[in-house]
N, C-alpha and C positions, 0 to 999 in steps of 0.2 A: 529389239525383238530378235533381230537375228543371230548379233550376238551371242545373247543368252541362251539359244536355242542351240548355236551350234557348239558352243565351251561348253554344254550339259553334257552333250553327249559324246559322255566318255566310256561309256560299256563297251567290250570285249568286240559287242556285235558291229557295232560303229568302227573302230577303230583299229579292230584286228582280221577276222573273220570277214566283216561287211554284211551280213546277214542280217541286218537292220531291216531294209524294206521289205525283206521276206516276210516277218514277221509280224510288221505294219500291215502289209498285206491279206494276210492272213486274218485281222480283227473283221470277223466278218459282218456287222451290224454298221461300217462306215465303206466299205469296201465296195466300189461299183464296178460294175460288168468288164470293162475295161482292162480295173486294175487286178480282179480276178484273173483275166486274161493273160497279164505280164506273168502271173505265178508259172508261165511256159517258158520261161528265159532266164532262168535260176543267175545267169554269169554276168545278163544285163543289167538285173537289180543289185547285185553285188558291185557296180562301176557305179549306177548310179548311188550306191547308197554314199559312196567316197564320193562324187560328187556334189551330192548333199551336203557333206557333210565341210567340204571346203568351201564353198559357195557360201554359206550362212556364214562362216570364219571368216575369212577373207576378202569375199567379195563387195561390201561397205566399205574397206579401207579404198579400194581402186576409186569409189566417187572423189574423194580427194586429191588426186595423182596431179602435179603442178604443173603437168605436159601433156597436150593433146588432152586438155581437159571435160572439154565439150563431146568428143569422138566416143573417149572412156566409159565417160560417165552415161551417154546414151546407149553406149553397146550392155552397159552391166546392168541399167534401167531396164532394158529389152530382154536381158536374162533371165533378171529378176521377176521380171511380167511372163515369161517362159515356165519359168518354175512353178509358179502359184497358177496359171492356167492347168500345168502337168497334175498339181496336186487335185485341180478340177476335176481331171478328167478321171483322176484313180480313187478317190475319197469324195465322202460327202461327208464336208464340214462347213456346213450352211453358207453364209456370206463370206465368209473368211479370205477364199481366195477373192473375190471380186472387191471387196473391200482393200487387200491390198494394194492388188492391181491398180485402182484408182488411186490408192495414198500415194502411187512412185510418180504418177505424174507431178504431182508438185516439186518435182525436185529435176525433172527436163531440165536442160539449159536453155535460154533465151536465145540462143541461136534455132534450135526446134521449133521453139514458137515461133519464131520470125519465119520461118520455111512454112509451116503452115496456113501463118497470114496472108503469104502471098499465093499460096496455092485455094485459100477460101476469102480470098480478097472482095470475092462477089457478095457473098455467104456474109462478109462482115460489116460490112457497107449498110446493111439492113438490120441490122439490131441498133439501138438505138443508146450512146454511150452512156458507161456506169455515171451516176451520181456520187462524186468525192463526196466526203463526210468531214469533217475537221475530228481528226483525233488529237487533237492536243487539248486534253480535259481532262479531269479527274476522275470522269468515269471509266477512259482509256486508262490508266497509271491503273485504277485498281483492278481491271482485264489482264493488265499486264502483269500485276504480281501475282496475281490470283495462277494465273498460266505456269509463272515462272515455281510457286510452293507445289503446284502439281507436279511439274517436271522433273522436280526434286523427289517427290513422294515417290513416283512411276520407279526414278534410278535404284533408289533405299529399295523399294520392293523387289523388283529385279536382282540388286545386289546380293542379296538376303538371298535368293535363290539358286545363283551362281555361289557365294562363300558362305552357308548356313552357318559356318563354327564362329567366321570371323566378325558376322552381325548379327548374331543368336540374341541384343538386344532390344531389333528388329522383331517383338514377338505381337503376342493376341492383342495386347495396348495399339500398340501403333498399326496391327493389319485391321481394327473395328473399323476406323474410318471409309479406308477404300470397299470394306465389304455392304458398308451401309451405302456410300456412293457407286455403289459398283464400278470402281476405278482400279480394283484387285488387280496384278498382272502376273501373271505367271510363264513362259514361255518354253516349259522343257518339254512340252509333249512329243512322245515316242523317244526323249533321249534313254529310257531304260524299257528298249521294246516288250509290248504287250503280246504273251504266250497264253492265256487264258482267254477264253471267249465262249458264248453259248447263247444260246435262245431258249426262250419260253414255252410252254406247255398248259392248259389250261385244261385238266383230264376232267369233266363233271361228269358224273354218273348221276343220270336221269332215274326217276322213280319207275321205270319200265326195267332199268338194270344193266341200260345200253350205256356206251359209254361216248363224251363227245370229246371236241376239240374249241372252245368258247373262243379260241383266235381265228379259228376258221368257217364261220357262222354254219357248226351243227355236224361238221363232216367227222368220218371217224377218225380217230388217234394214230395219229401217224408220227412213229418216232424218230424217222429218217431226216438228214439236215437239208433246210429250205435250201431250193438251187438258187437262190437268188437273196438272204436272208437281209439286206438293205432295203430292198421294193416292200418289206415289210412295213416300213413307219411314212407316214401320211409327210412327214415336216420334221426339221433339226431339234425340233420341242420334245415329240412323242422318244426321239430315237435316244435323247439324252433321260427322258423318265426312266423307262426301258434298261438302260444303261446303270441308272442308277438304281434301278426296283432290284436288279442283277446281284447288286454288292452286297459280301459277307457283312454286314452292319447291323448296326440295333435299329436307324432312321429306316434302312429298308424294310427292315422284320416291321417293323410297326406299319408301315402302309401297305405291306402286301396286302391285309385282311381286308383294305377299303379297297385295295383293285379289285380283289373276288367280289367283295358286294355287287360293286359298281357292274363287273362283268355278269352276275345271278339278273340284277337287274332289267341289265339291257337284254340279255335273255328271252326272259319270264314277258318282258317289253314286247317285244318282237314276237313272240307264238302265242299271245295270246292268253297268257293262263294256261296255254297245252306242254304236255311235255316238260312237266316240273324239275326240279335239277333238286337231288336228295344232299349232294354233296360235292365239293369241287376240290379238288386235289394240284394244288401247284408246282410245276416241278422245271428245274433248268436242267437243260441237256449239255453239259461244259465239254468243251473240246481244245485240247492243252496241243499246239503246235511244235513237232517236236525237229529239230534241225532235216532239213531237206538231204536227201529223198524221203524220210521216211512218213508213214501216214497219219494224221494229228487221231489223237488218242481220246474217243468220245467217254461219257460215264453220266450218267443218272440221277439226280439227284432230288428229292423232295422240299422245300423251300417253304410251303406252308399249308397244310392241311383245316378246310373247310368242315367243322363239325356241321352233321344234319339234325335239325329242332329232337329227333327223336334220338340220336344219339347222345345231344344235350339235356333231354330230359333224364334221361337213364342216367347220367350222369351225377345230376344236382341230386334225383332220388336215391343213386347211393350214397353220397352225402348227408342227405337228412338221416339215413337209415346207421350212419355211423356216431 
């Protein structure tokens, strides 16, 4: 994983400039308060982005070092659990850091744990020991290979995304499986930072002529950017919809029209039948980050518009009438 992630990223921003977590920063629908915050230290995200970016390179070869092995590999374990807490604390990318953080424990040295045992020696005295199991079976040999064709699959895919030219026969054949197992891996996120970003807009215009905000249950339309536009999604679920309702695509075009139902609904749900919605008007407010100092560059845009029954009648009757 770390690898992959940090031989990606080979952009300008990574590798020359540094201007990488600025720009990380900046996506603001994962961006928490915090890492909002760092955007005041323009010179420190530029160190840390070099530090990133050797750390992911690098810093897996030192687990192996043949000297002071145990010292090493605990101090880069500790790092490593350092990093992905930091990423904690400046992004919300749901389990991911906590997820890691637990995966590096299994690779402590036995010297760690022994220092532990005897500091919860009380602690361990009271559990009551694991039951061995005999793995010398057939059903272990086929855990085993089964482990080992995955492990394989994981590198191929990986590889394929570090040299696309050179395993271009790495294609939709061989990626159906992991996307049907959801075993897909990809690891280059932000190696080619993300300068486009923007939030949603839900304009309906009620049959009185007023106009509302359906994200913001009824208040008026306010085109200004949310001070906080992550506290917007409930969970890592809605924030990836969201994310993906956003994209220039045919998949998104097609589901926008069931967000608006779904949103007339809960509406219409919620007032009672009062305060009917004539029409709903979808629009994203994109905001293109443009190299520091200067101010990221907002613009307007309509995404998908909400015919009203009476504008659709009008409609079919000029039709029949042609």
């Amino acid at each position: 994983m770390y690898w992959v992630s940090g031989f990606t990223k080979t952009d300008p921003l990574w590798t020359e400039t540094r201007w990488a977590l600025y720009y990380a920063l900046n996506v603001d629908h994962i961006a928490s308060g915090f890492g909002k915050w760092l955007l005041n230290f323009p010179e420190l995200l530029r160190w840390l982005s070099l530090a990133t970016l050797w750390l992911e390179c690098w810093g897996p070869f030192l687990l192996f070092v043949p000297f002071f092995t145990a010292r090493i590999r605990t101090l880069m374990i500790l790092t490593f659990i350092g990093f992905h807490f930091g990423i904690f604390l400046c992004m919300d990318v749901g389990l991911f850091s906590w997820v890691s953080i637990v995966g590096w424990t299994v690779f402590l040295p036995g010297s760690v744990w022994d220092w532990l045992g005897k500091r919860f020696r009380l602690l361990a005295a009271k559990i009551p020991p694991p039951k061995i199991h005999d793995t010398k079976t057939t059903y272990a040999a086929v855990l085993n290979i089964a482990v080992a064709i995955l492990l394989v699959y994981g590198l191929l895919f990986n590889l394929q995304v570090m040299w696309p030219a050179d395993f271009n026969w790495f294609g939709h054949r061989w990626k159906s499986p992991g996307y049907a197992l959801r075993f897909e891996q990809r690891w280059d996120l932000f190696a080619s930072p993300v300068m486009r970003d923007g939030w949603l807009i839900a304009a309906a215009t009620l049959e009185n002529g007023s106009q509302v905000d359906l994200h913001h249950g009824g208040q008026s339309v306010n085109w200004e950017k949310p001070a906080m536009l992550s506290d917007r999604y409930l969970n890592t679920h809605r924030r990836m919809y969201f994310a993906n309702l956003k994209q220039p695509s045919k998949t998104a075009a097609a589901h926008r029209q069931f967000y608006v139902a779904y949103l007339k609904r809960d509406w219409h749900e919620r007032n009672e039948g009062q305060r009917r919605i004539q029409n709903v008007d979808l629009y994203i407010v994109t905001e293109f980050t443009k190299p520091y100092p200067e101010i990221p560059e907002q613009k307007r845009v309509l995404l998908y518009r909400d015919k009203s029954r009476r504008e659709l009648e009008d409609i079919w009757n000029d039709f029949l009438d042609e």
